[in-house]
C-alpha positions in Angstrom: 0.9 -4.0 23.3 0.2 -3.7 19.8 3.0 -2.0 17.5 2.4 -0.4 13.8 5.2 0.8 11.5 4.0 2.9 9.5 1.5 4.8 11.7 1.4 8.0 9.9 0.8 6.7 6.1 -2.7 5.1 4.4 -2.9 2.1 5.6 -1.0 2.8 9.5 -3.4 5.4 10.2 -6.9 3.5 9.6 -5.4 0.6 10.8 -4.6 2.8 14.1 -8.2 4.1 14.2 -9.7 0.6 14.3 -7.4 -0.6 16.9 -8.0 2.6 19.1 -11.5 2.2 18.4 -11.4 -1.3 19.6 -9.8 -0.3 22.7 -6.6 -1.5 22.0 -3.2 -0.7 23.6 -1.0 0.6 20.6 2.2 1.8 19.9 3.6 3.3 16.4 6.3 4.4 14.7 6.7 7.6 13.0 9.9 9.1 11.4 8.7 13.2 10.8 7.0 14.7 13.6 4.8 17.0 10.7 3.5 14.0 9.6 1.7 13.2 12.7 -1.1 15.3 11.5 -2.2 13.5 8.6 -3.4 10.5 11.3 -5.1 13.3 13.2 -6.7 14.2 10.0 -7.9 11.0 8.9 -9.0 10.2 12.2 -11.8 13.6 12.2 -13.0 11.6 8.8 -14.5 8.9 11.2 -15.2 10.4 14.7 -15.8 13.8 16.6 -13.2 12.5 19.7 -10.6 12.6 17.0 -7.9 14.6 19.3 -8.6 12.1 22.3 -8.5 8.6 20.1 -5.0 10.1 19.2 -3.3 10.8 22.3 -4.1 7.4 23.3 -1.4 6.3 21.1 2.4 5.6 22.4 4.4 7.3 19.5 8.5 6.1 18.9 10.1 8.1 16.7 12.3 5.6 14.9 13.7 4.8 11.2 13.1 0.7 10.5 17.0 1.1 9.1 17.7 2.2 12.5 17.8 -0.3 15.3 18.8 1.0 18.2 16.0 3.5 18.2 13.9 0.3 17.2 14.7 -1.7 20.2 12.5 0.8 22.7 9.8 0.4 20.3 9.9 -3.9 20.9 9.6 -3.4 24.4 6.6 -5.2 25.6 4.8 -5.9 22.0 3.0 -9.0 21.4 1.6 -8.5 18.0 3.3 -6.3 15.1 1.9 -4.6 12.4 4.3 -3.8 9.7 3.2 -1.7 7.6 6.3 0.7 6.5 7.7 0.8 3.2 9.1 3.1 0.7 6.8 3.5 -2.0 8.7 4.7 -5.5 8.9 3.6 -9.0 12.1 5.5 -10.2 14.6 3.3 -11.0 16.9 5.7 -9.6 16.0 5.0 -6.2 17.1 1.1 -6.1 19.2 1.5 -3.3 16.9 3.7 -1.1 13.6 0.9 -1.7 16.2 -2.2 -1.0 17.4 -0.6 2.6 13.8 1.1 3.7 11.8 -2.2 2.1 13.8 -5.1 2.6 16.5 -4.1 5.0 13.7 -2.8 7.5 11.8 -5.6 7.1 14.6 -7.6 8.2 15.1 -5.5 10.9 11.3 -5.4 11.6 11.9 -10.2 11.8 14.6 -10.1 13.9 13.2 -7.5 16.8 10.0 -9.7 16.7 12.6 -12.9 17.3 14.4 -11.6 19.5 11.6 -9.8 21.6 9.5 -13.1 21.4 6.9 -11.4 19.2 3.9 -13.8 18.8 2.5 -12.2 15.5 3.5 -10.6 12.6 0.9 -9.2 9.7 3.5 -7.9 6.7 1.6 -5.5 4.1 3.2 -6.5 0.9 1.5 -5.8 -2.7 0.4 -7.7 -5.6 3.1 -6.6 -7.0 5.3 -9.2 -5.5 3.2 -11.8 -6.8 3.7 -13.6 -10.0 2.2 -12.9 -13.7 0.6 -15.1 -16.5 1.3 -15.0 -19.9 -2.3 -15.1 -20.3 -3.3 -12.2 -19.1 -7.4 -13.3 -18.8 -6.0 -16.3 -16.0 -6.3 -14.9 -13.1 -3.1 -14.6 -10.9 -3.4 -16.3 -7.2 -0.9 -16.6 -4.2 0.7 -19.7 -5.7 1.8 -17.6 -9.2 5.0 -18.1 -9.1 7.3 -15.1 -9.2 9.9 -14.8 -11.9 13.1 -13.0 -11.2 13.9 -13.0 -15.3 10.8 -10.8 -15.7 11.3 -7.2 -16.4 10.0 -6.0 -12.5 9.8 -2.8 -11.6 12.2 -1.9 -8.7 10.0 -1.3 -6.0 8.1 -5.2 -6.7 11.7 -6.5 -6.6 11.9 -5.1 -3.1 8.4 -6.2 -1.8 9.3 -9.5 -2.7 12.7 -9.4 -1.2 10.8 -8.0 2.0 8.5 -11.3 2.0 11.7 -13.5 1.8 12.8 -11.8 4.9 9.1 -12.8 6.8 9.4 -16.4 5.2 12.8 -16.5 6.9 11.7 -15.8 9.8 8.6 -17.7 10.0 12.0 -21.0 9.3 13.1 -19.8 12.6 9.9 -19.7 14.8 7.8 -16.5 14.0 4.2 -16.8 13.4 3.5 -14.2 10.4 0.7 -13.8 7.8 1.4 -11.9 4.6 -1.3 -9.9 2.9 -1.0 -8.4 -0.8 -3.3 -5.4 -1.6 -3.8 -3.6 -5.1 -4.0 -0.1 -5.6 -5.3 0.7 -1.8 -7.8 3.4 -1.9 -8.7 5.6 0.7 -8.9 9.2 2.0 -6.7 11.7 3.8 -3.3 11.4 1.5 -4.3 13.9 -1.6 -0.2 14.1 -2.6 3.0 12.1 -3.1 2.4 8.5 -4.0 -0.9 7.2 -2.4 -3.8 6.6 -4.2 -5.8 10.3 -3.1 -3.4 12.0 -5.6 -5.4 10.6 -8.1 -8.0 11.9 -7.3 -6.2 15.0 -6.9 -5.1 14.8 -10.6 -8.1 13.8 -12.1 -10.6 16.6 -10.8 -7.6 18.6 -12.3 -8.2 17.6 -15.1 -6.6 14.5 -17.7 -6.3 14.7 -21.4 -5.1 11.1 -21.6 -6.1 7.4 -19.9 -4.4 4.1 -19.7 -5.7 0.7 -20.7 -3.9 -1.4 -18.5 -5.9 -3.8 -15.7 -5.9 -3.8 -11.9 -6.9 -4.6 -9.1 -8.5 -2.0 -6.3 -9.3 -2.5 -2.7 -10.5 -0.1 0.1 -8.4 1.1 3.0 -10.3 -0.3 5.5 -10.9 -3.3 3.9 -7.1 -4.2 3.9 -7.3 -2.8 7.7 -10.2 -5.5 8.2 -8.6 -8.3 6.6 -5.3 -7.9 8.5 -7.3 -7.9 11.9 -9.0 -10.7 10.9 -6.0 -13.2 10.1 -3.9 -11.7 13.2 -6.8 -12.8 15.3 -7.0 -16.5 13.4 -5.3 -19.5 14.0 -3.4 -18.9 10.4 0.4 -18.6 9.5 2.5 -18.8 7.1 0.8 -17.8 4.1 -0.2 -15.0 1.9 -3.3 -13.4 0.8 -4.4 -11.6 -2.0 -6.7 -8.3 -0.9 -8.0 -7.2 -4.2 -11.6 -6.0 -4.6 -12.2 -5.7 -8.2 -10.2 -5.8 -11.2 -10.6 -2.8 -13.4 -9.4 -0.8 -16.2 -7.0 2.6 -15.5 -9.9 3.6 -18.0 -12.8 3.0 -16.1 -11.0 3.9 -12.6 -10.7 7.4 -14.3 -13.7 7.5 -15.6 -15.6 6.7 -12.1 -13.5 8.9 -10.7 -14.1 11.7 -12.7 -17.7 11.4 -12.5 -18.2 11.2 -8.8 -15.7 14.7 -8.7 -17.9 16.1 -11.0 -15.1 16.8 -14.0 -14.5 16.1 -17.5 -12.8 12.3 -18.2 -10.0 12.0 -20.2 -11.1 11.5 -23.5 -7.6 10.3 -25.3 -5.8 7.0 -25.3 -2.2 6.9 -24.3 -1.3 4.4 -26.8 2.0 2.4 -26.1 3.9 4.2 -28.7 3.3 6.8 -27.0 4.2 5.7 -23.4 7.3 4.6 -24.9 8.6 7.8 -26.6 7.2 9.1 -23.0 9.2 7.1 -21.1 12.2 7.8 -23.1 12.0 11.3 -23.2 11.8 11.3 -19.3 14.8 9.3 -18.9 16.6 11.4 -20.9 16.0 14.7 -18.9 16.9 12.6 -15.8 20.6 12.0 -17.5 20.4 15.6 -18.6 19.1 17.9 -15.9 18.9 15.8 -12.7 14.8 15.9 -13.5 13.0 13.4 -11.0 11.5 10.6 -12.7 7.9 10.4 -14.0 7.9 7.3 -16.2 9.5 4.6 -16.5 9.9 1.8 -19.1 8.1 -0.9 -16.4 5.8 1.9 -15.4 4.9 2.3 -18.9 4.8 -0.7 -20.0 2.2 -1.7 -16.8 0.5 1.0 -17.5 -1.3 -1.1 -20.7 -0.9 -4.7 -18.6 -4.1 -6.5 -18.1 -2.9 -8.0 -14.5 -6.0 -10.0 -13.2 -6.4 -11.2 -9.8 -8.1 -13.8 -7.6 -9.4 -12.9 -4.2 -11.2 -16.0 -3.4 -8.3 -17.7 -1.1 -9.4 -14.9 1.9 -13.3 -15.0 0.4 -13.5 -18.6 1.6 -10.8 -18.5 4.4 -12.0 -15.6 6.3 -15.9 -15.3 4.7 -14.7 -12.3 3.7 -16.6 -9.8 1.8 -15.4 -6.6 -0.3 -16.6 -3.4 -0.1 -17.3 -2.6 -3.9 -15.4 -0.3 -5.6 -17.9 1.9 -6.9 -18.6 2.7 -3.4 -15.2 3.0 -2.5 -15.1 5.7 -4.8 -17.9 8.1 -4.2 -16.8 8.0 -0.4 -13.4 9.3 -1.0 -14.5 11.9 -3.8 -16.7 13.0 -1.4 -14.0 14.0 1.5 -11.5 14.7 -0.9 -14.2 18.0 -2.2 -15.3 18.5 1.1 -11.2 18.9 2.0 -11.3 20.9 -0.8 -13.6 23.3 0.1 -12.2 23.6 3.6 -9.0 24.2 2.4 
């Protein structure tokens, strides 16, 4: 038996569809029993036995903070997918990412441990790998991450989370840790997956970004994890990133592939800063969410440069390009459009 947190978001649900697909015996975790029919959704992208493919999945509704109602989910699993997390970068929500990201993870170690799990495949993100002060040297799996940096929240929480897998691999668990860029893919036009983009740009921009980073496709990440579950390898991480591009250029594709108008303005980092500001201030002032902030702005002009050829070599791995990548999701996020 094969168990996924994180079933119903990006990543869980194609990773579910490949698995079913491949006629394995899965189990996954959902918290919100509406949410159940985004997989549903994202599974009719792929195949016309959508509604079968899904009722051949064993569904625990759990919380990965919770674990008693974890415990039924361990029972029988030999090989764990863990792909839940709280995705957020308001600086506001420290103590939710540290319980849901590292807390669950922790969680997530000691079930496997303790329900003699043989594998564990942990989605991190690049963001919990290190940065150069030269932002043209690419950054690899051995950059070293500095705590004294100004991190955002949620990369202080990823990398927390992968201190929780190393410390489990110290006391016997076979794990692999993979670390994807933006992750794009279809099926998730709101909240904080990559498809609002795409959501926001055939609205329409006025301004871009200049900062650099890197991209991969949804099923590539779902590949890549199969691949190293399947492999003799433990204990190490991997860097799933595609290409390294501009926000610029991302938009810019994008928008052309939608059929819209690209933003034409630069957000300059004056700008991002008074933005930033501003944002905080009607946080403190009328309990406004939070948009921007001062790491999110200031990444927002980062060149961040990575190198994917540790799983190119590894695993002969090959991306799918992002260009690609692109017009495939532009292309079921109009025809979702037009269906409504």
């Amino acid at each position: 038996m094969i168990l996924v947190t994180g079933g119903t978001g990006l990543v869980g649900s194609h990773l579910l569809f490949k698995l079913l697909k491949e006629g394995e015996t899965v189990r996954a975790i959902y918290r919100r029993e509406k949410t159940l029919k985004r997989v549903s959704n994202v599974f009719s992208y792929y195949t016309d036995d959508a509604d079968q493919l899904f009722s051949k999945i064993d569904w625990v509704e759990a919380d990965i903070t919770n674990i008693p109602k974890l415990q039924d989910a361990f029972k029988g699993v030999t090989k764990v997918y863990h792909c839940a997390a709280f995705v957020s970068f308001e600086p506001d929500k420290e103590k939710l990412l540290r319980k849901i990201n590292i807390e669950g993870t922790a969680n997530i170690v000691n079930l496997s441990l303790t329900h003699n799990v043989e594998r564990l495949c942990y989605v991190s993100s690049i963001s919990a790998i290190g940065h150069h002060t030269n932002p043209e040297k690419l950054i690899d799996e051995q950059t070293a991450w500095n705590p004294e940096d100004d991190n955002r929240v949620y990369a202080i929480t990823k990398y927390g989370a992968e201190l929780e897998v190393c410390r489990g691999t110290q006391e016997g668990l076979d794990a692999v840790i993979v670390n994807p860029g933006v992750i794009l893919g279809p099926g998730y036009w709101h909240g904080g997956n990559s498809g609002s983009l795409f959501k926001k740009i055939h609205k329409g921009m006025r301004y871009y970004v200049t900062g650099v980073v890197g991209y991969v496709a949804v099923f590539d990440v779902v590949k890549a994890m199969q691949q190293l579950m399947d492999s003799a390898i433990k204990n190490e991480n991997f860097i799933l990133v595609s290409e390294n591009l501009s926000f610029k250029d991302f938009q810019v594709k994008v928008a052309k592939t939608l059929g819209v108008k690209a933003p034409k303005k630069e957000a300059k980092p004056w700008l991002l800063n008074i933005v930033w500001r501003l944002d905080w201030l009607n946080h403190k002032l009328f309990g406004k969410r939070r948009a921007l902030s001062k790491q999110t702005a200031k990444s927002a002009t980062s060149v961040t440069k990575y190198d994917n050829s540790k799983l190119k070599k590894t695993m002969s791995f090959e991306f799918k390009s992002i260009d690609k990548t692109i017009n495939d999701i532009s292309t079921q996020y109009l025809r979702d459009l037009k269906n409504g």
